[in-house]
N, C-alpha and C positions, 0 to 999 in steps of 0.2 A: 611794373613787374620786371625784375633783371631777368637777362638771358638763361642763367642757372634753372631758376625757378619755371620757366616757360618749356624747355625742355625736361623738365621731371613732369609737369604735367603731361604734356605730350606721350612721354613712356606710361607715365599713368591710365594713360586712356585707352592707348593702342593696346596695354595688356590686359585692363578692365574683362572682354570674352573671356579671355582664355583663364583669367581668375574665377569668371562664374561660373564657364564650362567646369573647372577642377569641383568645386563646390557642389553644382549639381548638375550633373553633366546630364541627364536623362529630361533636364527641361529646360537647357539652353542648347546644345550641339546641334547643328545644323547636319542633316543625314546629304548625300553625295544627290539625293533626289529635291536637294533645296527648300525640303521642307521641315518644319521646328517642330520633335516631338512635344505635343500638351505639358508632358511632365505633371499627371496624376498622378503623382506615387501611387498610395493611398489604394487608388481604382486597380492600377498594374497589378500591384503585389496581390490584392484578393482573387483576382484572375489569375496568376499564376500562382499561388497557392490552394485557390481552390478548382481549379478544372487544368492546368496544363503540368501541373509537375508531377502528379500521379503516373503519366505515362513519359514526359520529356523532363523530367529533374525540373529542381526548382532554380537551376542553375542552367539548364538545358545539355547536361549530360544526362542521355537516357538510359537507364538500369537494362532495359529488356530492347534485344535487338531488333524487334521486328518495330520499333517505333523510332524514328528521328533523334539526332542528335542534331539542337536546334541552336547551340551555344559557337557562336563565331560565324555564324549561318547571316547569306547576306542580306540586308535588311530589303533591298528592293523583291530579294527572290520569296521572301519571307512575307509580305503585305499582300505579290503576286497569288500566293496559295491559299491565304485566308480570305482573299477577296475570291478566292475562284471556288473554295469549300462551301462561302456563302451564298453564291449564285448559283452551286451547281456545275457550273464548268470542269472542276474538279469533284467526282465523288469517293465518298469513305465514310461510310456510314458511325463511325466513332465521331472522329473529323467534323463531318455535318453537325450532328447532336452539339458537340464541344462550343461550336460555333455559334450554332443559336443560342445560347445562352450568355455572349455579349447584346446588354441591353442596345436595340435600336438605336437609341436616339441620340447615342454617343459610340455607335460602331465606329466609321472612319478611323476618329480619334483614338480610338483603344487597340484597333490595327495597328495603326501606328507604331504607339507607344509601346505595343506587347513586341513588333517586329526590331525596333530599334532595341529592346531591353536584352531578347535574345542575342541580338546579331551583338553586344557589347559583355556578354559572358566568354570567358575563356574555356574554351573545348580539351578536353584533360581526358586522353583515352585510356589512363591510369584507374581511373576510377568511376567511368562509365561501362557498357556492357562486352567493349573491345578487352577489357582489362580481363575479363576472364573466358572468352569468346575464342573457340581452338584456332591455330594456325594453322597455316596449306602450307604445302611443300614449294622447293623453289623453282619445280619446273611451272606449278599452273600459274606463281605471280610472277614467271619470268613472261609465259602469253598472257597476262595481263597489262603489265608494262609493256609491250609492245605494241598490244593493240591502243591503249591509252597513249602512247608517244608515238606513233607511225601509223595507225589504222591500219586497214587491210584493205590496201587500193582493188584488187583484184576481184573480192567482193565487193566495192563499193562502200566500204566502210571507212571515212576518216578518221582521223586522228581524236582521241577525245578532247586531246588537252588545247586544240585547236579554238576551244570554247573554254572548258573550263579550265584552263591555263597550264603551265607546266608543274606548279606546285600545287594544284588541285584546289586551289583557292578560291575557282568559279571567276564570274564578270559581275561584280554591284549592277552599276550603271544598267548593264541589259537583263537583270534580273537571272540570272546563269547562276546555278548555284554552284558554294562549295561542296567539293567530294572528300576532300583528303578528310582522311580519320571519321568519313558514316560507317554506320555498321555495314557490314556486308550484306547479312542477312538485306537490311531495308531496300540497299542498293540492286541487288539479287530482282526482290520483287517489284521495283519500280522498274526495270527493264524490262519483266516478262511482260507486266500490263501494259506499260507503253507497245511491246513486242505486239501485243493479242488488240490491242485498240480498249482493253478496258482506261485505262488511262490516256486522256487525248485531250487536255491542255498545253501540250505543247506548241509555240509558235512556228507558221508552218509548216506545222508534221515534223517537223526534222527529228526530234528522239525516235518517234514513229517508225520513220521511216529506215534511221537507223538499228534501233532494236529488232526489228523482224527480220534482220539481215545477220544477226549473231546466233551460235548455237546455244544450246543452252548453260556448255561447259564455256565458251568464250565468255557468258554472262558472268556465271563464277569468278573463274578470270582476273575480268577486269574489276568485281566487287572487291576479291580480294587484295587488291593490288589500292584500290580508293583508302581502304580500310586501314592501310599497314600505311600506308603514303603520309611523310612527315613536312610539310612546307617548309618547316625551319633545315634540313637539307638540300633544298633546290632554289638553284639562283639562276633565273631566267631558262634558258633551253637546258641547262645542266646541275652538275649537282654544285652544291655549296664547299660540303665535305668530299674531297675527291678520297677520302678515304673507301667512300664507298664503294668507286667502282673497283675498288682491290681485290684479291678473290683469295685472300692470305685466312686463315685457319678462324673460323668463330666468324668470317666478316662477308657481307654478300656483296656481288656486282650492281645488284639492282640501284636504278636511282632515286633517293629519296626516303629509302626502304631499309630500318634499320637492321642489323641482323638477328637483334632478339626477337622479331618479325616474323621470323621462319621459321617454319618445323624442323626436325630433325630431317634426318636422310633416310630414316625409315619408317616415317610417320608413310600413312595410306593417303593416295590422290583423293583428294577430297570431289565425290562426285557431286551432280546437279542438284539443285532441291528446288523443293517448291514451299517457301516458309506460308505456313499458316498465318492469316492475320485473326 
């Protein structure tokens, strides 16, 4: 074999993955946890057509805000939840139900496969339930971005993004979820229960311990602030677009935060709530 020929195979090989990943990427890619989703199509798709897209789209943008938006969501944080809905660690009585009805004897596996499917849909808050979900004014996501970018040392409240990063993108690796672009609403009430102890999966305590340390408006807040929060704007501690910290006519200071984001200047302070689940 000449030198020619020994080197195209060589190329040939090394790209070999990455041609099968493009092909079928759901049953070759390797997830950041080193483990190789099954790649069931087949099994996936009936599960999420018939038990998860009624409430999270079959895309995992979800229509109604008091439920997850599961699309870009990271797969470690993703497997952590359905393993903790099935033990019980985590309750929600939807949740649980949804749950038990992956068969036993291929659970693991369909964890798996359902967390990596999600975490590889693109999150589109156009046409999810942000897309028509009212906007706050720029004083409450201006203390929302604060408290998310600076905590409130004085309280004892750190910084959010200290975990879930500056572009709300969450930590894979430690199962840390994304925030930028949840619904509010959901955001809202996974703080109050972590806040009251109905929710106490967290590793430890730490939301726990932070949530019961927020008002119920600084909740607000900071949901709104996840909600409107664009990753493709911030690049590391700052923004990407430095346009945005401008504060010229139509365009806002916040970071990350675009100005179609905001309410009017006479829209009402959006008060506390307690969303219904």
């Amino acid at each position: 074999m000449n030198i020619s020929k020994r080197v195209a195979r060589k190329i040939l090989t090394a790209a070999a993955p990455l041609l099968l990943a493009s092909g079928a990427q759901a049953a070759t890619a390797p997830s950041y946890l080193g483990q190789i989703p099954g790649g069931d199509v087949a099994q996936i798709k009936s599960i999420v057509a018939n038990t998860c897209s009624a409430c999270h789209g079959a895309h995992g943008n979800s229509l109604m805000a008091q439920y997850p938006n599961l699309a870009g969501q990271n797969q470690s944080y993703l497997i952590k939840q359905l393993e903790n809905f099935h033990t019980g660690a985590r309750t929600n009585q939807i949740m649980q139900a949804m749950v038990a009805t992956i068969p036993p004897a291929n659970f693991a596996a369909d964890v798996k496969d359902l967390a990596y499917y999600f975490s590889q849909q693109k999150l589109n808050p156009k046409i999810n339930a942000n897309a028509t979900d009212p906007k706050t004014t720029l004083k409450v996501l201006t203390l929302g971005e604060h408290i998310y970018r600076s905590g409130m040392p004085a309280s004892g409240i750190p910084a959010c993004m200290a975990c879930h990063e500056a572009d709300g993108m969450g930590n894979g690796p430690m199962a840390i979820p994304r925030l930028a672009g949840q619904h509010e609403q959901y955001v809202f009430t996974q703080l109050e229960q972590f806040s009251d102890g109905q929710r106490s999966n967290d590793p430890h305590s730490m939301m726990r311990m932070i949530a019961s340390k927020l008002t119920k408006n600084q909740m607000t807040a900071v949901a709104f602030y996840v909600q409107s929060l664009n990753p493709g704007l911030v690049l590391g501690d700052g923004p990407k677009n430095y346009e945005q910290m401008k504060t010229r006519r139509n365009q806002t200071p916040l970071i990350g935060v675009p100005a179609d984001q905001v309410a009017s200047k006479n829209a009402k302070p959006t008060p506390a709530k307690t969303p219904q689940l």
